[in-house]
FIKOL-556063 format. One line per field, with one value per residue (C-alpha): residue in one letter; x, y, z negated; residue number from 1. Coordinates in Angstrom, 2 decimals, always signed. Layout:
REM residues N
rest	c(A_...)
u	c(X_...)
v	c(Y_...)
w	c(Z_...)
nr	c(NUM_...)
REM end
This chain:
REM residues 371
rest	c(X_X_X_X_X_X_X_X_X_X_X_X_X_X_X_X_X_X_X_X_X_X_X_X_X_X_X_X_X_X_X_X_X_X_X_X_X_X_X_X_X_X_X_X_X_X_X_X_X_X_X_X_X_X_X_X_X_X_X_X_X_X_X_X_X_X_X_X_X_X_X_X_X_X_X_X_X_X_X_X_X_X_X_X_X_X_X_X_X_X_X_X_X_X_X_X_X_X_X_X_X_X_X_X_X_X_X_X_X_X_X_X_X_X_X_X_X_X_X_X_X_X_X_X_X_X_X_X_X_X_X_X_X_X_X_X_X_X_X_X_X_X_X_X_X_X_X_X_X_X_X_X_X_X_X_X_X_X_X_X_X_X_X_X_X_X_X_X_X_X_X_X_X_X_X_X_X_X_X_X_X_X_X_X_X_X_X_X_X_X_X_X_X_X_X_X_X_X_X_X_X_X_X_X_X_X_X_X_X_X_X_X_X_X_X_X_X_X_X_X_X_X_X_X_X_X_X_X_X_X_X_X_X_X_X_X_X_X_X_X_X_X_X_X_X_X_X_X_X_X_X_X_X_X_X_X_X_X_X_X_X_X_X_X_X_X_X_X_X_X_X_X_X_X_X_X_X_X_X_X_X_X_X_X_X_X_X_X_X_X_X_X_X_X_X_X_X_X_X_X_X_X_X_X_X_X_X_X_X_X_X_X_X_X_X_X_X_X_X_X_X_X_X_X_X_X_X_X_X_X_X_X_X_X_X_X_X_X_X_X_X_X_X_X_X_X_X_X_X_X_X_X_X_X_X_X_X_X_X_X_X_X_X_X_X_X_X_X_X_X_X)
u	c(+151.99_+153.92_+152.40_+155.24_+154.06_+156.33_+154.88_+157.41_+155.99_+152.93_+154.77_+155.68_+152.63_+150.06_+149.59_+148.28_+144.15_+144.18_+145.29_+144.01_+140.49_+140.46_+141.50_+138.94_+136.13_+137.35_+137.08_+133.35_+132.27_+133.78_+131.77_+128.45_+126.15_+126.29_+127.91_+131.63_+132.16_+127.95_+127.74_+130.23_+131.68_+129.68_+132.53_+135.60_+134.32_+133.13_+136.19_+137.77_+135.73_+136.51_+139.81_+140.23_+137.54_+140.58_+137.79_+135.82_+132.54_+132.62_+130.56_+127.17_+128.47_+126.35_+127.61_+128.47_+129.21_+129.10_+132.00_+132.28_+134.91_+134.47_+136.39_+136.54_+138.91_+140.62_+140.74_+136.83_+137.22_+137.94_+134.61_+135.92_+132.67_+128.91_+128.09_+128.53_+131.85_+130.77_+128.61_+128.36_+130.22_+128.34_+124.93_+125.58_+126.98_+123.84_+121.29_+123.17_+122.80_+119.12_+119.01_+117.97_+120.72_+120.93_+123.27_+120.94_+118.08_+120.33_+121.97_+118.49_+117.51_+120.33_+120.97_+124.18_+125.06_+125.98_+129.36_+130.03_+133.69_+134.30_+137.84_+138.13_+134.39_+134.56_+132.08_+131.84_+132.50_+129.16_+126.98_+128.05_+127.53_+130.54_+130.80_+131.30_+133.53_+135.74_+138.93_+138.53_+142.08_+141.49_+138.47_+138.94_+142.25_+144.90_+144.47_+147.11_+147.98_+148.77_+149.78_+150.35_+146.78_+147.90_+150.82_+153.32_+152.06_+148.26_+148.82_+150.45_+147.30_+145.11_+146.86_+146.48_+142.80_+142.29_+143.74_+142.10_+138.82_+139.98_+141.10_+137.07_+135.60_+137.51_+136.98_+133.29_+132.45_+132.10_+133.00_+132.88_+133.19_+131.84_+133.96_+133.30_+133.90_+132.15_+133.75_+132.93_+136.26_+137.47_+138.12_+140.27_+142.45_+141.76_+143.06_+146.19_+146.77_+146.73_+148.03_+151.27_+151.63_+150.70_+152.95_+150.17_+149.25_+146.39_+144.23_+144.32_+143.15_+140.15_+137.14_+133.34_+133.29_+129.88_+128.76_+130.81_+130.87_+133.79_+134.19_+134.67_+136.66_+139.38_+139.34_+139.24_+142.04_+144.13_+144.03_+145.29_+148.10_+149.46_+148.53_+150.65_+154.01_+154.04_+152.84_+155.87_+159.38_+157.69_+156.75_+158.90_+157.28_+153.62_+153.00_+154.43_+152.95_+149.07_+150.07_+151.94_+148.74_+146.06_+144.09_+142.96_+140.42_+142.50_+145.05_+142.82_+141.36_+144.81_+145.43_+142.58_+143.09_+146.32_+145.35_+142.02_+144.64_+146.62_+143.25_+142.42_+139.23_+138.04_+137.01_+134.67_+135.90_+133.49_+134.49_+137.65_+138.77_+139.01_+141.05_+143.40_+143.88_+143.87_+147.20_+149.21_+148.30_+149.50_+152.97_+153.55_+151.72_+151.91_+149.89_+146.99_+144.85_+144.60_+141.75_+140.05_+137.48_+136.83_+132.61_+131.94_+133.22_+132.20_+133.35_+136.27_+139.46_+141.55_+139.68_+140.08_+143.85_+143.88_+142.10_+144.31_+147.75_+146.17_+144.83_+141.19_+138.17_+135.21_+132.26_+129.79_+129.37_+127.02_+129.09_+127.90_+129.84_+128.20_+130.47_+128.88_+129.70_+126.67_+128.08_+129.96_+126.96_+125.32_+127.39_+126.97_+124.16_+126.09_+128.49_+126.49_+124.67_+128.50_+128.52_+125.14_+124.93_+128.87_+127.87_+124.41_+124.37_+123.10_+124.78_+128.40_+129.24_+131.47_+133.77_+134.15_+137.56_+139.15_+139.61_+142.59_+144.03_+143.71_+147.21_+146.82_+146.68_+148.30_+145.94_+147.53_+148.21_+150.45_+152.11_+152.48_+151.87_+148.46_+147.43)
v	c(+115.67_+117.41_+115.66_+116.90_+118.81_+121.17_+121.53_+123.71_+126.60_+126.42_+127.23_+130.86_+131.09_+130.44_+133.93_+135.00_+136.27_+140.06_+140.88_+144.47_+143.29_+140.78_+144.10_+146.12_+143.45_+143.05_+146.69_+146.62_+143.84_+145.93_+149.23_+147.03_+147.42_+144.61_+142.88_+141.93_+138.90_+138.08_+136.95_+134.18_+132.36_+134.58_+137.09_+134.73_+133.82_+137.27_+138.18_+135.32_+136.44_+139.63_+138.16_+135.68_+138.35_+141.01_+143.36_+145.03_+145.51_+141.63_+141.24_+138.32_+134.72_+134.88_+132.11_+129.28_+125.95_+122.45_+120.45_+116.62_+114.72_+111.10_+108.15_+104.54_+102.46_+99.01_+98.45_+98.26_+94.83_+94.01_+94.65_+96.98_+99.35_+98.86_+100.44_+97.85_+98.13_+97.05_+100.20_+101.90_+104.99_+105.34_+105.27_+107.93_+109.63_+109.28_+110.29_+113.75_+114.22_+113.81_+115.63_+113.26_+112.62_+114.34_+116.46_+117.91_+118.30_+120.51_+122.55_+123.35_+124.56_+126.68_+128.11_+126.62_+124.85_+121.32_+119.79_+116.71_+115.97_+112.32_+111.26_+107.88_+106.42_+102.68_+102.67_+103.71_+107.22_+107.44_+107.04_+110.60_+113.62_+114.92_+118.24_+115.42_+112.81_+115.35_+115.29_+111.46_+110.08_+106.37_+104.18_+103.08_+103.09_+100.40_+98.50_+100.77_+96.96_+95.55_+98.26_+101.54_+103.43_+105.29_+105.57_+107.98_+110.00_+109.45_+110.83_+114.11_+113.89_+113.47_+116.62_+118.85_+118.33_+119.34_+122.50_+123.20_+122.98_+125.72_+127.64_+126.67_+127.86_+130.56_+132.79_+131.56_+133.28_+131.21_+132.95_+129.90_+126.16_+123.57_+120.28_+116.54_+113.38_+110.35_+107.31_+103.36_+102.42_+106.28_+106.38_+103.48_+105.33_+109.14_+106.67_+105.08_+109.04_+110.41_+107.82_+108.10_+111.92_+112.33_+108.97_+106.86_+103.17_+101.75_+101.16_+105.00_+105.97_+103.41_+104.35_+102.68_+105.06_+103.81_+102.42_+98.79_+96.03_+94.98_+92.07_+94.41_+97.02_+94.39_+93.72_+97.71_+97.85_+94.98_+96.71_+100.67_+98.53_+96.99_+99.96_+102.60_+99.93_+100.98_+104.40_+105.22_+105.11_+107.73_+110.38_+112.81_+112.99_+113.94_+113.41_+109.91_+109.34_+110.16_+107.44_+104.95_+104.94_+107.80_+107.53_+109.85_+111.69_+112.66_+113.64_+115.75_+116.55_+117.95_+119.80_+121.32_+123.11_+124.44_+126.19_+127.30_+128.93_+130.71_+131.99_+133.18_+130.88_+129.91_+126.65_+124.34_+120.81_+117.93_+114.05_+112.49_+112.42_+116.03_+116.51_+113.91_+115.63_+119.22_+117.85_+116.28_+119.87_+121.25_+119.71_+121.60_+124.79_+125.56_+128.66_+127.08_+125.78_+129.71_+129.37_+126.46_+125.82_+122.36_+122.37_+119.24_+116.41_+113.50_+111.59_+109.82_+109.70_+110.52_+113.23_+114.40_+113.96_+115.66_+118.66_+118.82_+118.86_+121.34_+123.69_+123.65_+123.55_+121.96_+124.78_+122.00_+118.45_+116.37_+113.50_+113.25_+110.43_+109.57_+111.96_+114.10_+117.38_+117.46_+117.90_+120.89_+122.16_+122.24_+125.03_+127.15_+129.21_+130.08_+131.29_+133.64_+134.53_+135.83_+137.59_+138.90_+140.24_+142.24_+143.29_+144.80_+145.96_+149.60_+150.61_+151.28_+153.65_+152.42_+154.90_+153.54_+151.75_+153.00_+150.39_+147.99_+147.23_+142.94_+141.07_+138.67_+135.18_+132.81_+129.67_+126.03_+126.85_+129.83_+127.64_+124.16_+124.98_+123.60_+120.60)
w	c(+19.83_+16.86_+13.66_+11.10_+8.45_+6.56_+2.35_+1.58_+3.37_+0.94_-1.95_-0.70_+1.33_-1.32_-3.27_-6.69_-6.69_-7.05_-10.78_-10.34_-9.07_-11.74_-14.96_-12.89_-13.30_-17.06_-17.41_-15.83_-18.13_-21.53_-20.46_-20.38_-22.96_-24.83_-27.14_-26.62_-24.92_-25.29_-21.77_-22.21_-19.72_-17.32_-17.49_-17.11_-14.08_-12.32_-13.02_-11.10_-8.30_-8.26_-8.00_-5.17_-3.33_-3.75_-4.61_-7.20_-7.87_-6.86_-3.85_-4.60_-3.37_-0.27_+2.03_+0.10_+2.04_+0.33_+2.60_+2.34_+3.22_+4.36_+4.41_+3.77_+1.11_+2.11_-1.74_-1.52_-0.58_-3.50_-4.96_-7.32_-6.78_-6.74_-3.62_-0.46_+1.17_+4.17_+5.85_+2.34_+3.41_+6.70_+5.00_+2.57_+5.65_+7.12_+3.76_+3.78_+7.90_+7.17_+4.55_+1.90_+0.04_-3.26_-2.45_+0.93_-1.54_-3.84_-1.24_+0.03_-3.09_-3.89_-0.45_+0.31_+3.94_+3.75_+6.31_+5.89_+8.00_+8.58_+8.36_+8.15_+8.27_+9.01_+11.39_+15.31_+15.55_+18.07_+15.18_+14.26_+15.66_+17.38_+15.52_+12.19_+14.17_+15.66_+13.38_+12.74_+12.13_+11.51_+10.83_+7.43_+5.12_+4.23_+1.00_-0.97_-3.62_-0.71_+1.99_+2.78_+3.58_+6.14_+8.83_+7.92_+11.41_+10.13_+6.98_+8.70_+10.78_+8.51_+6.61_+9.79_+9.77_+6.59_+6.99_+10.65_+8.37_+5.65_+8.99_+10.69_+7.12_+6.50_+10.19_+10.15_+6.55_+4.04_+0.94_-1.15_-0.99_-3.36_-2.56_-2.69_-0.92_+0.22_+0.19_-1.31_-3.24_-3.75_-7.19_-7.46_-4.86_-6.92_-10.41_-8.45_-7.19_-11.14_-12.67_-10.58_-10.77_-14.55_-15.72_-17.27_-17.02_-15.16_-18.35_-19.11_-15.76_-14.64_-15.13_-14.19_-11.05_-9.73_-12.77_-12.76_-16.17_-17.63_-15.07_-12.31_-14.23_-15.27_-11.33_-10.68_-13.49_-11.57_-8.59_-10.02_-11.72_-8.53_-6.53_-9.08_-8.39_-4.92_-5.50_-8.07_-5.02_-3.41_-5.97_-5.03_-0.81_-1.51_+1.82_+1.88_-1.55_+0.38_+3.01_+0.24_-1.68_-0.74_+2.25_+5.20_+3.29_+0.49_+2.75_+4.49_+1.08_-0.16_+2.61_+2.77_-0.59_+0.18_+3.70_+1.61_-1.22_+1.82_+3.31_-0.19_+0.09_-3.25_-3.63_-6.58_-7.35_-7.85_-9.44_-9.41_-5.94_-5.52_-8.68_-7.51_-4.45_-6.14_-8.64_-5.22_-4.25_-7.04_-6.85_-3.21_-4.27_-7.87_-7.45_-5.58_-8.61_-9.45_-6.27_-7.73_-10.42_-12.04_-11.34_-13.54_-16.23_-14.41_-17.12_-15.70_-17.41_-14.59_-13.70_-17.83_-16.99_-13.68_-15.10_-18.09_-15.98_-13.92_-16.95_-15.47_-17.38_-16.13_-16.01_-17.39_-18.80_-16.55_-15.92_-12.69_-11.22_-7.61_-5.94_-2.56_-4.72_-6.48_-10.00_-8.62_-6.63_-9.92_-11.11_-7.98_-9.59_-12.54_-9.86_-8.42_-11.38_-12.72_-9.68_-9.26_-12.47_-12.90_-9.16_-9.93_-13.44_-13.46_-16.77_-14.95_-12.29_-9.96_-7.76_-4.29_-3.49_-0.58_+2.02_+2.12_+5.01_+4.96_+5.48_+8.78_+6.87_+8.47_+10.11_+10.40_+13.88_+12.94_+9.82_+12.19_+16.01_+17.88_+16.11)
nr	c(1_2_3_4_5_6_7_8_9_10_11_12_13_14_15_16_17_18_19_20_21_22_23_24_25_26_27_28_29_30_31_32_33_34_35_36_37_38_39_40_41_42_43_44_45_46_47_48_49_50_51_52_53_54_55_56_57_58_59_60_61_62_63_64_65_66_67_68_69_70_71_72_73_74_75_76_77_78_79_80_81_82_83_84_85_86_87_88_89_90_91_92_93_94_95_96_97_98_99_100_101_102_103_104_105_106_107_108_109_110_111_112_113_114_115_116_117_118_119_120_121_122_123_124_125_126_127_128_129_130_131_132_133_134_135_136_137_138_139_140_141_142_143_144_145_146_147_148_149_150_151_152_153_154_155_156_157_158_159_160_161_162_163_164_165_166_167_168_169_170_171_172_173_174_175_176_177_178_179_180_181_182_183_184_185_186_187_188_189_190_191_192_193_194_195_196_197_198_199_200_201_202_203_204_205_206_207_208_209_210_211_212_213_214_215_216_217_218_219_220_221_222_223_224_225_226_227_228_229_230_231_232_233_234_235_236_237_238_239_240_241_242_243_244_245_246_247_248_249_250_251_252_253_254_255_256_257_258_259_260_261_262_263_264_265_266_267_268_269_270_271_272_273_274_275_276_277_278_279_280_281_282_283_284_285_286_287_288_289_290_291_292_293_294_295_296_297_298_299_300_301_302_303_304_305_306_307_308_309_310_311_312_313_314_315_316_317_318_319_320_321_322_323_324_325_326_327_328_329_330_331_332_333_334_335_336_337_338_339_340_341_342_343_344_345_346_347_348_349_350_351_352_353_354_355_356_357_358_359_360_361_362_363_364_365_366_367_368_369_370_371)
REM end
């Protein structure tokens, strides 16, 4: 099986959102009677919807889809985390199958499906059901202080997946995706991943992820520092950079966002691990993060960093740190209340566009043969 993976096609692939839908939204919003600019940052973003919709009025975001990605960290045998590293992962797996996790609750609540996508869950993969299991790479990652997380093959695998999802949301609907992760150890790996890319020291990047004392931080802190050594020789392969010192879900996270950026599928970021993945993105694709929007602050600094290098700013301040997407979930009703409201205000008469004939977009298999 062919498990190369060629980033440089993203860069030409991944396109600008529609600047004409985006002036035509900004024109809708001015003719509203109100005052200028008195809806607030409910007119930035129906206009950005307008945008990476390629259409205007902008249509309601009617099929939203919250999409987890899960995998395990070696470097959560350290104890640098809270949660148990030993079946952690599998349980919160698990909560948001049955639908109790937080994250199940909200998505009820708000309308949005939940999928969670197990990549590298260290636990048998018949726990699972298969539709969850089914573009498993590994069980579990490397410990990136110590060794690389992920075979150089793996890490293209892990890739692949990612974008056969995009490709799986994208032809089934989904006109929006709120994105988190679920993994015990994650945000040492999300630090090691920013601290590398934006030039900083470990101290400057560790944060209390699942709410760890100063004991464990100085361990947590110990363990970025000796990670970012081996991340730093391979800065310039982000691919190699994801196996050095990622792990199969962030691969899988990363390219996710790309193949969602070719399929012009708009997508929400949660905590720390998706902006991590979202700037290794960035460095393949620079026009991808104009698809994204930062959902939450979470509160940790190398998701502040992340988000700065990437010019995002979060849509609120909850500082929601427990990952499953539930900070950006949060922000899914302001959304679709930008949406709902430039969509179905009265005040403006709206000419019909004529139809545009859609460009084929090309799905991973076109870009990299059958996975």
């Amino acid at each position: 099986m062919d498990t190369t993976v060629d980033l440089d096609t993203f860069s030409s692939l991944v396109e600008r959102p529609d600047e004409s839908a985006r002036r035509a939204a900004d024109e809708r919003w001015k003719a509203l009677d109100r005052p200028r600019g008195g809806l607030g940052q409910l007119e930035e973003l129906g206009s950005w919807l307008a945008s990476v919709q390629g259409h205007s009025p902008v249509r309601p975001v009617s099929a939203p889809k919250v999409l987890l990605f899960a995998g395990d960290h070696g470097v959560a045998s350290l104890g640098v985390s809270e949660l148990p590293a030993d079946g952690g992962t599998a349980a919160r797996v698990r909560a948001v199958l049955d639908g109790t996790a937080p994250v199940a609750v909200l998505a009820r609540r708000f309308g949005a499906r939940v999928r969670v996508v197990d990549v590298a869950v260290d636990a048998d993969p018949s726990d699972f059901p298969d539709e969850v299991v089914r573009h498993r790479v590994r069980r579990g990652s490397g410990r990136i202080d110590v060794e690389d997380a992920l075979s150089p093959e793996e890490a293209a695998r892990a890739f692949r997946a990612g974008m056969a999802v995009a490709d799986e949301e994208a032809d089934a609907g989904t006109d929006l995706v709120v994105l988190g992760d679920l993994g015990v150890g994650s945000t040492t790996v999300a630090a090691v991943l920013v601290g590398a890319l934006c030039g900083t020291d470990a101290a400057a990047v560790t944060g209390r992820g699942s709410g760890i004392d100063d004991r464990v931080w100085m361990v947590k802190c110990a363990t970025v520092r000796d990670s970012l050594r081996r991340a730093r020789p391979v800065l310039g392969d982000q691919l190699a950079l994801l196996a050095a010192t990622g792990g199969a879900d962030f691969a899988a996270v990363t390219g996710f966002l790309l193949q969602a950026s070719v399929r012009r599928l708009p997508v929400v970021l949660d905590g720390v691990v998706s902006a991590a993945c979202a700037l290794v993105a960035q460095r393949i694709a620079f026009r991808a993060p104009e698809w994204w929007r930062a959902g939450q602050s979470s509160g940790e600094p190398a998701q502040a960093k992340a988000y700065d290098r990437l010019t995002l700013t979060p849509l609120q301040d909850q500082k929601i740190t427990m990952g499953e997407g539930v900070g950006a979930l949060l922000s899914l009703p302001l959304l679709q209340a930008a949406a709902d409201t430039l969509a179905e205000h009265a005040a403006v008469p709206v000419l019909p566009e004529e139809p545009k004939e859609q460009p084929k977009l090309p799905s991973a298999a076109d870009l990299l043969g059958r996975v």
